[in-house]
C-alpha positions in Angstrom: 44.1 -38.4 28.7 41.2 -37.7 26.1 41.4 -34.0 27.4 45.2 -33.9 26.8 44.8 -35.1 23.5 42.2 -32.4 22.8 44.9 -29.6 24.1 47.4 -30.7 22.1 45.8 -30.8 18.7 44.1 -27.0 19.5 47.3 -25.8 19.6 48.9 -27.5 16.7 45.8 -25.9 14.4 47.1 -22.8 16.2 48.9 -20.7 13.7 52.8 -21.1 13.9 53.1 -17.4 15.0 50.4 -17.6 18.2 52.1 -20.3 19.6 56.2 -19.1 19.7 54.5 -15.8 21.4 53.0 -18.4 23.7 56.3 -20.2 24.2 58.5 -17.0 24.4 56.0 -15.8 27.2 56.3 -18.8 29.4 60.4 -18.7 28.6 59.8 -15.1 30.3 58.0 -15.6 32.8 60.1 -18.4 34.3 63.5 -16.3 33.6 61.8 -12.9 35.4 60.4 -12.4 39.1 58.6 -9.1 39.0 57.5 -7.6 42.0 55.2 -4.9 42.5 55.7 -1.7 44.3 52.5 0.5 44.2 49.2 0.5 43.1 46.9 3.8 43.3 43.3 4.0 42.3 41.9 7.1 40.8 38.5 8.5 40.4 36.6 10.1 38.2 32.7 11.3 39.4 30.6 11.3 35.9 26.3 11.4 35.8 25.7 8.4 37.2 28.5 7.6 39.5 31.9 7.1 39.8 34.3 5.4 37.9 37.7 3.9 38.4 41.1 3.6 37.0 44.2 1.8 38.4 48.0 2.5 38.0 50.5 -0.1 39.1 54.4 0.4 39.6 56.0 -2.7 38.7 60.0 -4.0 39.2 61.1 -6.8 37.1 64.3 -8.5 37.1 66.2 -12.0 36.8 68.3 -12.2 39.8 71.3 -12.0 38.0 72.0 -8.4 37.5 69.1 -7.2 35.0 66.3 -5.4 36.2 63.6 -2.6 34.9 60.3 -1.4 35.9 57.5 0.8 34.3 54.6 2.1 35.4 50.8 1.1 33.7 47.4 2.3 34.0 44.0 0.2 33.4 40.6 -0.3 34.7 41.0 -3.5 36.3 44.4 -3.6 38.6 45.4 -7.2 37.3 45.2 -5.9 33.7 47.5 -2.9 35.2 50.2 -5.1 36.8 50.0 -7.5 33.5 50.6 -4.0 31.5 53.6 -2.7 33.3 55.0 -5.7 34.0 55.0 -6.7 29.9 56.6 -3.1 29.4 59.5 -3.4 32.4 60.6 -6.8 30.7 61.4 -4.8 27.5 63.1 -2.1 29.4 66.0 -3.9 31.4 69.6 -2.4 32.2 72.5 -5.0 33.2 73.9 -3.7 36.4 77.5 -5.2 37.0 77.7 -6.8 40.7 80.3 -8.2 42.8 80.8 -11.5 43.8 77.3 -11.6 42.4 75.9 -10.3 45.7 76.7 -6.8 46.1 78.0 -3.4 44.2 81.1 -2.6 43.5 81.0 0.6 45.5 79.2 3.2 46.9 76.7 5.8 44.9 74.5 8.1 44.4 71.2 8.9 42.4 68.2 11.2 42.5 65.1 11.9 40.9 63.3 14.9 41.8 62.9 15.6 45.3 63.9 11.6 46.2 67.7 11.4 46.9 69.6 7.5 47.2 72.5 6.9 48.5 73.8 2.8 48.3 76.3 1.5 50.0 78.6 -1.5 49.5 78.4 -4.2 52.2 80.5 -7.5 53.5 78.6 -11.1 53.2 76.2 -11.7 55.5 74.9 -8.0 55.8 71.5 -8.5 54.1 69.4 -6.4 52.0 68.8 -3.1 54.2 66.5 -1.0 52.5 63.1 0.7 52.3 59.9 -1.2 50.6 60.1 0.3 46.6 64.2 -0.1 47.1 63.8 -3.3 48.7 62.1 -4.5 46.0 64.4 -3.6 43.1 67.1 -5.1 44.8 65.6 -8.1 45.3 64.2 -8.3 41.7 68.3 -8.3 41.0 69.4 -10.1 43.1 71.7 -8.5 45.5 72.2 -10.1 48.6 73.8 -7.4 50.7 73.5 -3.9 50.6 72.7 -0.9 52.7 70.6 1.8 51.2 69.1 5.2 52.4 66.5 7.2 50.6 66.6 10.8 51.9 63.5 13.4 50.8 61.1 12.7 49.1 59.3 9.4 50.2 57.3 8.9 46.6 57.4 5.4 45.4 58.0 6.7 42.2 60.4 9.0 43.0 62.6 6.2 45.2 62.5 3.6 41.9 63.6 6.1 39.8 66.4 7.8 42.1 67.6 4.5 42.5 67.8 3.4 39.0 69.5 6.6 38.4 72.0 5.8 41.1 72.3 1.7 39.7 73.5 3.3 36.4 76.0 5.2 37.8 77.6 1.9 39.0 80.9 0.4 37.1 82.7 -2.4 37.4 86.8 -2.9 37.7 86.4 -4.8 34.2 84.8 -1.2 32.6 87.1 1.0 34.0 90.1 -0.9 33.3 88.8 -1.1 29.8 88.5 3.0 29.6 92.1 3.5 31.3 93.7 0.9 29.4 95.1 -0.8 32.6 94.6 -4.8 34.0 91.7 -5.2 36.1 94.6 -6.9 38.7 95.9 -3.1 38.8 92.8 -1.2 39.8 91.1 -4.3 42.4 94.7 -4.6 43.6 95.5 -0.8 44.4 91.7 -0.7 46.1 92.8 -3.9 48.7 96.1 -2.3 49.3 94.5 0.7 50.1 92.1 -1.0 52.6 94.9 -3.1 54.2 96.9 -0.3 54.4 93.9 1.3 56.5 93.7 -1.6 58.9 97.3 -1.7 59.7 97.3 2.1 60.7 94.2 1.3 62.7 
């Protein structure tokens, strides 16, 4: 109890400004899961040895639709994660889902050499997808999806063709919006459409 006391009066001498960061950093890291991707270590032969440096790839996201990564460099790999990890939490995009478990259709991204291509999918399908993919999605909570990364293999590459491909997706709500329609009009055409399939079938 004596120790607890102690705590508490260190951080009331704290200055006002040390302890919000302190409170808006454990608000953070409760809201965010953060998983990371890659790490490589690189290095450097000088005189009298060798030295080395670590980069970590880092996805962060709240499980709701946000998510970001970034990528961090450092001598000690924790200090690397800690790095990227800080810098993907300022960097988030909102990515509309559907039923709040999978996209609202089908897309494409690429980055380089690395080519995505997601897939919508019914409940139940799970999340089938490749590690630095499998990741993201996960970060964002999507609960069923089918994903493919074609080319280049790079972890690096894959994040970033599939963010490219995430913000590419829109939601009947957007596009309504832009076409100055109901949402009821564009969902309800799409269903037809699909019944219409399955009858002819």
């Amino acid at each position: 109890m004596a120790e607890l006391e102690k705590e508490n009066q260190e951080k009331k001498r704290r200055p006002r400004k040390d302890r919000n960061e302190e409170a808006r950093a454990d608000r953070m890291s409760d809201e965010f899961v953060d998983r990371v991707v890659h790490v490589n270590r690189v290095s450097k032969t000088v005189k009298g040895g060798k030295r080395f440096a670590f980069a970590a790839l880092v996805v962060v996201g709240d499980q709701k639709g946000r998510v970001g990564f970034a990528h961090a460099k450092s001598k000690e790999v924790p200090d690397a994660i800690k790095k990227a990890t800080e810098r993907a939490r300022r960097h988030l995009i909102r990515v509309p889902l559907r039923e709040g478990r999978t996209l609202h259709h089908d897309v494409l991204g690429h980055f380089g050499a690395g080519r995505v291509t997601l897939r919508t999918a019914p409940a139940g399908t799970g999340i089938i997808a490749g590690g630095p993919m499998r990741a993201v999605f996960e970060a964002m909570g999507i609960q069923d999806v089918v994903a493919k990364c074609t080319g280049s293999s790079n972890p690096h590459n894959m994040v970033r063709a599939t963010f490219d491909a995430l913000a590419c997706l829109n939601s009947p709500r957007s596009v309504a919006a832009k076409r100055g329609k109901k949402v009821g009009d564009i969902v309800g055409r799409r269903d037809g459409e699909a019944a219409a399939k399955e009858i002819a079938e």
